[in-house]
C-alpha beads as a LAMMPS data file, in Angstrom:
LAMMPS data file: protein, C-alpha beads

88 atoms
87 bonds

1 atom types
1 bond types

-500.0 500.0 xlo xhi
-500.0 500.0 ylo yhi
-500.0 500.0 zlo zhi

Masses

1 110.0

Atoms # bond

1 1 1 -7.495 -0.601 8.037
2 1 1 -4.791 2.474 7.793
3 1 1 -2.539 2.574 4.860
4 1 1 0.247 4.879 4.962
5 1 1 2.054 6.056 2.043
6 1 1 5.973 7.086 2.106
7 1 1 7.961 8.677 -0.886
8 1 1 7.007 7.428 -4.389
9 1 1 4.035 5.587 -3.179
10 1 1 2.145 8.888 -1.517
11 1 1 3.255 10.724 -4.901
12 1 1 1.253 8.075 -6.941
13 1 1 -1.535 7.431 -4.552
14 1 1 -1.917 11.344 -4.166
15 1 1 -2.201 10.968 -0.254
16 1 1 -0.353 10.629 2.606
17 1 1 -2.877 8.004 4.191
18 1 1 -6.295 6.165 3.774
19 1 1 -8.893 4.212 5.178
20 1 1 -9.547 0.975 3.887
21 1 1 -12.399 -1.111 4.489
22 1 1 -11.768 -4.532 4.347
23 1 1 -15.283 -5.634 5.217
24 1 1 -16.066 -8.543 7.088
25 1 1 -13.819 -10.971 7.397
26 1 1 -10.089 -10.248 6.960
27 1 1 -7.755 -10.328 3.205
28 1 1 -4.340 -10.758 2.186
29 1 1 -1.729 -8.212 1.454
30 1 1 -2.082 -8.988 -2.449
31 1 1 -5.500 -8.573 -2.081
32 1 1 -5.713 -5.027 -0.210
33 1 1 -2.898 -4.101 -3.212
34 1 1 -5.451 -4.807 -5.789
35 1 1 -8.452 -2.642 -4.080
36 1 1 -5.423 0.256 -3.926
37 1 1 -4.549 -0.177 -7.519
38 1 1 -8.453 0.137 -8.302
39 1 1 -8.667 3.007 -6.136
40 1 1 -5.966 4.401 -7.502
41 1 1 -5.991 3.739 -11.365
42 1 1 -4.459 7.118 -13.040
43 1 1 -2.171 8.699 -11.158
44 1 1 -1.006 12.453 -10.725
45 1 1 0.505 14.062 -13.620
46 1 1 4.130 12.692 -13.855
47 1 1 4.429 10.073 -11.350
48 1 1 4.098 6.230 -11.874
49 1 1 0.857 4.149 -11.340
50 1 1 -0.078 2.644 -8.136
51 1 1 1.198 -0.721 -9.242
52 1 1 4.495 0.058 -10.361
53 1 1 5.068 1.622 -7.311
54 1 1 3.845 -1.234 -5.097
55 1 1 5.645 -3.985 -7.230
56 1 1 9.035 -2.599 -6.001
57 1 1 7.789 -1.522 -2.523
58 1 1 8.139 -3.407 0.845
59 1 1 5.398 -3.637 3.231
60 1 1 4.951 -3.145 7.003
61 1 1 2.380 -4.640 8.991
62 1 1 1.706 -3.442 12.259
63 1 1 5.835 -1.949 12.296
64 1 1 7.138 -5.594 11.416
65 1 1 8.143 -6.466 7.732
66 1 1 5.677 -8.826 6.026
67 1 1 7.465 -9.488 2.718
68 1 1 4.338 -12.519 2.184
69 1 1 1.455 -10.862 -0.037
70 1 1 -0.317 -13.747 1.513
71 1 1 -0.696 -12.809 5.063
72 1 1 -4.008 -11.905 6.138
73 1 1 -4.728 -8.403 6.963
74 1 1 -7.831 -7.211 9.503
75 1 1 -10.087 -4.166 9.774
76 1 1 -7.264 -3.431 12.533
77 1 1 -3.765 -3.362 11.035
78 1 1 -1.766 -0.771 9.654
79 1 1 -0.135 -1.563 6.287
80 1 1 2.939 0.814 5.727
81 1 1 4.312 1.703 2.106
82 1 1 7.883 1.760 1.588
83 1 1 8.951 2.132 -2.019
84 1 1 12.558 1.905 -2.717
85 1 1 14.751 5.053 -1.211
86 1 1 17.962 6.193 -3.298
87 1 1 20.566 7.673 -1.109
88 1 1 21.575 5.906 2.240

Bonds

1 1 1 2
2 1 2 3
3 1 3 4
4 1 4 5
5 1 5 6
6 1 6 7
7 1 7 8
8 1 8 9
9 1 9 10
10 1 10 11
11 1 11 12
12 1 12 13
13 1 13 14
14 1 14 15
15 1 15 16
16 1 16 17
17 1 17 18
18 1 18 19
19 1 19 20
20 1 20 21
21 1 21 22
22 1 22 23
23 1 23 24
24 1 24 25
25 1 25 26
26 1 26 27
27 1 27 28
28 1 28 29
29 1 29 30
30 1 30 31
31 1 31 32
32 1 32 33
33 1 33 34
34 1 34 35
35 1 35 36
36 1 36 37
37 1 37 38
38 1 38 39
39 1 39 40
40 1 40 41
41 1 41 42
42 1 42 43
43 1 43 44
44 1 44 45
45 1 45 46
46 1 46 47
47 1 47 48
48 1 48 49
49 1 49 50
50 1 50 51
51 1 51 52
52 1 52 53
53 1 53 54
54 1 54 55
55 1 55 56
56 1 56 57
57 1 57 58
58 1 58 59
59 1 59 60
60 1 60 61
61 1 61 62
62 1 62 63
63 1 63 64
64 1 64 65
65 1 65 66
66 1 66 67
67 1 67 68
68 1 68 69
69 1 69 70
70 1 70 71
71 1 71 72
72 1 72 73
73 1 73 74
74 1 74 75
75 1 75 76
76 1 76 77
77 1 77 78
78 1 78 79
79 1 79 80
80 1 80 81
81 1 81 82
82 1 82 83
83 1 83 84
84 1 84 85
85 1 85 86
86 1 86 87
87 1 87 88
């Protein structure tokens, strides 16, 4: 699956995208998180960890919100990250 990273979440993931693979079979939301966060586990030099940043952040799946770290994700789907933006 494609992850794409926006704002605070590419700064602590130190990319703008990855490739994730779920294997066979399919996993939730809370479950991709967790492989990121392992992926992920010290981030750049003065930004958050991972899992800070994806505590506060809201998801897209596919383009549609999926605020349920329960819903199954495929091989297929897109998962956008989309910490919190100041300004507005």
């Amino acid at each position: 699956m494609l992850i794409r990273y926006f704002a605070a979440a590419r700064a602590a993931a130190g990319t703008d995208t990855e490739v994730l693979d779920l294997g066979p079979g399919a996993l939730s939301r809370r479950e991709v998180e967790q492989r990121l966060v392992l992926r992920h586990p010290d981030p750049p030099p003065g930004q958050p960890p991972l899992a800070q940043v994806l505590a506060r952040s809201s998801f897209l799946l596919d383009g549609v919100a999926c605020p349920d770290p329960a819903t199954v994700l495929t091989d297929t789907s897109v998962l956008d990250v989309l910490p919190p933006f100041s300004g507005g």
